[in-house]
MITOR-887184 format. One record per residue (C-alpha): residue in three letters; x, y, z. Coordinates in pm, whole numbers, plus 32768, in hexadecimal, padded with zeros to 4 digits. Example, Ala and Ser with C-alpha at 12.3 -4.5 7.8 and 13.67 -1.06 7.14 Angstrom:
<rs>
ALA84CE7E3E830C
SER85577F9682CA
</rs>
This chain:
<rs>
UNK811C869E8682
UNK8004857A86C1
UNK7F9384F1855A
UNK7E22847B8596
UNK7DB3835B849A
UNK7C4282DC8472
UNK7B528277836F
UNK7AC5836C828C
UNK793D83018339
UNK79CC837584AE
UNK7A4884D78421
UNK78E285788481
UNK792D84FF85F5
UNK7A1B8613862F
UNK7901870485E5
UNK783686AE870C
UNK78298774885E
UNK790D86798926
UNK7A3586928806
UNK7A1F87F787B5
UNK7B37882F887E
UNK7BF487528771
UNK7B7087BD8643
UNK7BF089088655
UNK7D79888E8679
UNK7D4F87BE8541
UNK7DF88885844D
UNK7E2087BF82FE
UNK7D2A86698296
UNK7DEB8596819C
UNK7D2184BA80C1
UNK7DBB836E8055
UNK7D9982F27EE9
UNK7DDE81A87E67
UNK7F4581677DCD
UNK7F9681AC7C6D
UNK805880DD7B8E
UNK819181B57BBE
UNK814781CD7D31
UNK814D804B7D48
UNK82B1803C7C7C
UNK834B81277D8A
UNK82CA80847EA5
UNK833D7F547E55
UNK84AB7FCB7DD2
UNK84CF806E7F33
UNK84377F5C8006
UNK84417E087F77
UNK858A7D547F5E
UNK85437CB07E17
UNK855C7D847D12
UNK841B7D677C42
UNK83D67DDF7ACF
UNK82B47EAB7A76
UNK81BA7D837A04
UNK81D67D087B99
UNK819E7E6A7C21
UNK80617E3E7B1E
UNK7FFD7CF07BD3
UNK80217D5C7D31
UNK7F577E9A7CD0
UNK7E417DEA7C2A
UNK7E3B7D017D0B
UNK7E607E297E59
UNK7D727F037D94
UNK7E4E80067E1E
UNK7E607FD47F77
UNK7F98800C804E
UNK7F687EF38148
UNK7F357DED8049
UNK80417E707F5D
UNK814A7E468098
UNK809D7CE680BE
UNK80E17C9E7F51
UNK82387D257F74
UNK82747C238097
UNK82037AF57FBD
UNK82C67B797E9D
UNK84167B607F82
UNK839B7A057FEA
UNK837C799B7ECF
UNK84DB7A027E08
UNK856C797B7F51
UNK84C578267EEB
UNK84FF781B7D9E
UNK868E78917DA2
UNK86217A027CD2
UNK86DC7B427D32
UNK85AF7BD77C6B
UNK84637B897BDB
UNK83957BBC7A82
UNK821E7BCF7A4F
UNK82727A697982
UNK830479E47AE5
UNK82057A497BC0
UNK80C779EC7A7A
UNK7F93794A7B26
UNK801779977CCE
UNK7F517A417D8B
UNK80457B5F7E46
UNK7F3C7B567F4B
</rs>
């Protein structure tokens, strides 16, 4: 199985005479949405090892507007920053004002 990633502007590239050859062993095209709210809770309850309440997974998504790479960023920072402050988890009244990113 190969998983081919690129940006959504290259996708006509694989139509042209040199890729054809390629085109026609893609079977599936996923298209990638921002995070939801709900998303952002999971994601963080799996990978962060703070535990963070719902008005943080708010922050980091407002702040992310959704996106994957800066949510695991945020999720980094939160971690640093219970480790700092001596918190085995976080509230949106902990983290008020910080910028996750």
């Amino acid at each position: 199985m190969l998983i081919l990633v690129c940006h959504n502007s290259e996708k006509h590239r694989f139509g042209e005479h040199k890729l054809a050859h390629i085109a026609t062993r893609i079977s599936a095209l996923v298209d990638f949405v921002p995070a939801t709210l709900a998303d952002c809770i999971l994601y963080f309850a799996e990978l962060c090892e703070v535990a963070v309440d719902e008005g943080v997974a708010q922050q980091a998504l407002t702040q992310s507007r959704g996106r994957y790479r800066l949510l695991a960023v945020a999720g980094r920072n939160l971690e640093d920053f219970a480790l700092a402050t001596g918190k085995p988890q976080l509230t949106a009244a902990d983290t008020k004002g910080m910028n996750a990113l």
